[in-house]
N, C-alpha and C positions, 0 to 999 in steps of 0.2 A: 156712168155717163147719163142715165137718163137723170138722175139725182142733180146735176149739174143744171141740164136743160130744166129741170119743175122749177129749179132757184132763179132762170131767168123771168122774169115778170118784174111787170111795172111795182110793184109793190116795193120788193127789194132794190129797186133801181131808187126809187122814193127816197128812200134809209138815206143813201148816200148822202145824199142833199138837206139830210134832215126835214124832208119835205110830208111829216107827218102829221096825225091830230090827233089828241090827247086820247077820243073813243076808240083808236084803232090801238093804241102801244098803251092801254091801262090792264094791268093784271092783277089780281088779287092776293094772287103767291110768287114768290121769285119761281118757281120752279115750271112757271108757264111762261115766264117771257120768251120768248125766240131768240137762238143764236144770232141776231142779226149781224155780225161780222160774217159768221161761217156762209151765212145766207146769200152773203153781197158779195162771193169770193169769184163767181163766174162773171160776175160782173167788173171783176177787177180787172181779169186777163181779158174781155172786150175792149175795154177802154185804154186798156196799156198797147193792146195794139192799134186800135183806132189813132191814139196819139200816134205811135210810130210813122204811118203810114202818113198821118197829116204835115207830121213833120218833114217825111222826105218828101214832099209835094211842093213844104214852104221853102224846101233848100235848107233845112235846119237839122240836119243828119249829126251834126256836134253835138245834139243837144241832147244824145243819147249814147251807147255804146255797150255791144252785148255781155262785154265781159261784168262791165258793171249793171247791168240791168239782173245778167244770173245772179251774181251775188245778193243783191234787195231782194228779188224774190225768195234765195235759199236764206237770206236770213229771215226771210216772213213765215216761210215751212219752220224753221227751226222756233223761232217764238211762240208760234202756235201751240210747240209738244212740251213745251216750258211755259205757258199761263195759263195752263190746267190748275197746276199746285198753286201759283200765286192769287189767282181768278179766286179758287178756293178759301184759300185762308182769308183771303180782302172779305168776302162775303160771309163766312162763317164769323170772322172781328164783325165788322157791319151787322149782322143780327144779332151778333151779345148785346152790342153798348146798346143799338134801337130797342129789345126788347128789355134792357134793364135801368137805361138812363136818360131816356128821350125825355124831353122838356115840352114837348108838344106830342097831341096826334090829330094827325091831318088825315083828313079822309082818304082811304087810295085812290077811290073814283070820280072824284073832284078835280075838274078842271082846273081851279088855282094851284091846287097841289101840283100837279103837273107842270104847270107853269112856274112854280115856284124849285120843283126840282130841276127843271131846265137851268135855271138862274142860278142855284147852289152848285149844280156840277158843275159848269161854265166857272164859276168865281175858285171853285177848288181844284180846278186844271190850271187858272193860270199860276194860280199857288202854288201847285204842284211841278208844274213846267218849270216856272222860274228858280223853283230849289235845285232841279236836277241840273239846271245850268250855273246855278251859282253857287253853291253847297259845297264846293271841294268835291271828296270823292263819291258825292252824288253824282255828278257828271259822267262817272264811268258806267253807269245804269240806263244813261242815253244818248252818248257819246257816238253811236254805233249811227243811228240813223244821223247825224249829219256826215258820216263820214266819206257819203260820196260825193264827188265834185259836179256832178251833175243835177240838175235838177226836173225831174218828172215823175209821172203817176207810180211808176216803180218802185221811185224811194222812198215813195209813204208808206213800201211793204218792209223798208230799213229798218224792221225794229230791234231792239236791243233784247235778247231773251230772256234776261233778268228785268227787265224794265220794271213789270210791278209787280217783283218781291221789293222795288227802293222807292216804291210810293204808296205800300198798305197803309201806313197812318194816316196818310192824307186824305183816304179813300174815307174813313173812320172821322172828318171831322165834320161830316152830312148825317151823320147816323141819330145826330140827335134832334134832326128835323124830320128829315126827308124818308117815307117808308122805305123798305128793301126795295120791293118789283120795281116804285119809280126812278130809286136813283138807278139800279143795275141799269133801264129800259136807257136811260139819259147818258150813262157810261157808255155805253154800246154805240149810240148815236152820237157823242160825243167826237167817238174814234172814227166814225164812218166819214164825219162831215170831214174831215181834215185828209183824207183821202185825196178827192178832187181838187182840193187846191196846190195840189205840189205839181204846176205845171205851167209853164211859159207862154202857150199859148192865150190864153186866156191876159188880156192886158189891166181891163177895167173893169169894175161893176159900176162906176158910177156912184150914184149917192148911198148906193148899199155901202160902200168902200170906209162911211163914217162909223158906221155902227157891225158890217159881217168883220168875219176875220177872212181875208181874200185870198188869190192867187199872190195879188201883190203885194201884201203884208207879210204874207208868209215865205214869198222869193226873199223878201230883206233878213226875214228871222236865221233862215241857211246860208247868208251871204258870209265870208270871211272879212269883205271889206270892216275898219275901221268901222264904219257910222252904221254897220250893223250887228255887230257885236251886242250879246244883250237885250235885242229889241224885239218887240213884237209876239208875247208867250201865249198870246189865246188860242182859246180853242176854237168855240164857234161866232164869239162875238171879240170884237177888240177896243172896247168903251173901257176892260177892265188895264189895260195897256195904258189908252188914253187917261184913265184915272191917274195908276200910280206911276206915272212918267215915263216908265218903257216904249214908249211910242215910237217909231218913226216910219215916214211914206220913202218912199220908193224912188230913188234919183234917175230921171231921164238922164244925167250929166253922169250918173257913176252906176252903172247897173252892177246887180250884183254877182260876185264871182264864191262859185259854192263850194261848200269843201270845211273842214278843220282848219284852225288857225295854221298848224304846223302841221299836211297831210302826211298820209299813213301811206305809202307806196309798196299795198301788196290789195291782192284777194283772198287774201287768206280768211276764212270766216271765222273760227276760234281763233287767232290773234285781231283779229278786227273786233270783235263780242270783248274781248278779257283784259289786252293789254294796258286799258289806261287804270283799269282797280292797279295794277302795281307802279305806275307811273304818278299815280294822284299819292296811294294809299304810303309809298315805301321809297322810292327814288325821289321824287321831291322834296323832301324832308332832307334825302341825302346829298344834296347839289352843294358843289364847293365852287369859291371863284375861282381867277386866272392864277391866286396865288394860294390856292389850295387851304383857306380859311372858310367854315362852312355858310352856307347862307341862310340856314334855319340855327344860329345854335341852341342848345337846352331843349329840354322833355317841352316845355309850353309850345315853341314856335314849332317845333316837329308837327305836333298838333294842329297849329294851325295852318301847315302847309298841307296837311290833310283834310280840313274842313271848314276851311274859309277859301275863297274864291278862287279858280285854280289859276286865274291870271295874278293872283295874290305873292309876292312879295315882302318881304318886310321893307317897310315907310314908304307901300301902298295906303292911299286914305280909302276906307272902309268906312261903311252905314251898319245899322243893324235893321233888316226889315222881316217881319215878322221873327223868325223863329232861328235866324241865318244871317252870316255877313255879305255884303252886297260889294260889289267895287263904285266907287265915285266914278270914276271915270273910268268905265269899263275900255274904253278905247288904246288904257294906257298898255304898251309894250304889243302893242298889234302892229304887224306892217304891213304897209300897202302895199296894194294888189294893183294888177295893171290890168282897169277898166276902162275903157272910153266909149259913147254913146252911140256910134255906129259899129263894136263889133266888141270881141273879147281874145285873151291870147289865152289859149288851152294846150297845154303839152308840147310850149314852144312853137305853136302854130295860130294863125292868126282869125279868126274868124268872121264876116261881119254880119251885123244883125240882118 
């Protein structure tokens, strides 16, 4: 308990926000950075209640629900005692290649450096996001955090407990810039920022809204509707969005309704964490139509109904982007949701904003 209260302070509170300076989070060895997740965790459950409260004040009590709130939190206890081993190996990979194939060395206590690993982790999150979304049975490594229909503070504790044992390489392609302590210090902060934006309250930032990644960028990335399918994989910034054409704002005309394309109607935590590895990895592959002719046939297409898009089809048109196939029209074979601008319909019930 008392361990809990020394972690409240403004300091940790900062983290969140990524509201740091280069002289306070520069460390010379990975092995002094601070847990800053673990740090920011009593600050988690103040503002999960804070929201709570502010929401039955706005009359927005839909826009929560206990049963689903326990679940994001037990699947956050359960991540935690599963990204020990993966935490591990990312960092132990991450100091091989840096101490034997780095192409540069940047000072640690160098402000550009800092700022320069800001910008590398930022660019290989959204890399890394948009694989676990679009990769085929990558998706089952993240699949978990959008799985609840709701959208607040809580579900940013939705994480998937395998999440990164299916993103260690990705971690590995800064290592040949950016030193250990700064990228670890920039991971951590990375995760923190994206906390605070999973939440409705919050409508605008304003002209931060061209260059942060927001509340309301990040409501469209969770949304099922159609026109957000796809969109929006930043982390702390979303200029990298606006680059590579995954962008899109936020419809007064169509808010978004949260949830899995096709929801999971349980609480079950280990079938919520597992099920889609054999639903991407093995069932897929095996889908036949109405007349019982398959829809992947042959060794090839089996494959690629495991590692090309899981909205993926045969004579789906597909891109190649970076290192993965992409869908063209991520839109295709999504169906509409029933959103309209003054309320939304939840569990056959009608709610207005």
């Amino acid at each position: 308990m008392d361990v809990a209260f020394a972690r409240l302070n403004l300091r940790n509170l900062r983290a969140i926000f990524y509201l740091v300076t280069p002289n306070e989070t520069t460390f010379p060895h990975v092995d002094e950075v601070p847990r800053y997740v673990e740090n920011a965790t009593s600050w988690f459950i103040i503002l999960i209640i804070a929201e709570i409260i502010t929401l039955h004040f706005q009359r927005k009590e839909h826009s929560f629900a206990l049963n689903d709130t326990i679940t994001s939190i037990s699947a956050g206890v359960l991540s935690l005692l599963f990204k020990l081993g993966g935490r591990v190996i990312s960092l132990a990979l991450y100091m091989y290649v840096y101490n034997h194939f780095r192409i540069v060395d940047l000072p640690v206590e160098s402000s550009l450096t800092w700022f320069i690993g800001f910008l590398c982790q930022d660019l290989v999150y959204y890399l890394t996001h948009r694989a676990v979304h679009e990769a085929g049975v990558f998706w089952s490594f993240h699949q978990m955090h959008h799985s609840s229909e709701y959208y607040n503070l809580s579900t940013a504790l939705r994480q998937a407990c395998l999440a990164d044992y299916g993103t260690i390489l990705f971690d590995v392609l800064q290592s040949f810039i950016v030193p250990p302590p700064i990228f670890l210090v920039h991971r951590y902060m990375n995760l923190l920022y994206q906390f605070w934006i999973h939440t409705e309250i919050i409508t605008s930032l304003g002209p931060l809204e061209y260059i942060l990644n927001t509340p309301s960028h990040h409501r469209v990335h969770h949304g099922r509707n159609p026109y957000c399918i796809d969109k929006n994989y930043g982390g702390t910034l979303i200029i990298w969005d606006r680059l590579f054409g995954t962008f899109e704002a936020e419809r007064d005309s169509e808010r978004p309704i949260y949830g899995l394309v096709d929801n999971v109607k349980t609480f079950d935590q280990l079938y919520l964490q597992f099920f889609e590895f054999k639903a991407l990895g093995w069932d897929k592959g095996r889908l036949h139509d109405s007349e019982g002719k398959p829809l992947f046939p042959g060794l090839m297409n089996k494959i690629k109904a495991a590692l090309w898009p899981p909205g993926y089809f045969i004579g789906s048109r597909t891109r190649q982007f970076f290192l993965w196939r992409s869908m063209v029209n991520p839109k295709e074979g999504v169906p509409e949701v029933r959103s309209f601008s003054f309320g939304i319909f939840k569990n056959n019930q009608f709610y207005p904003y």
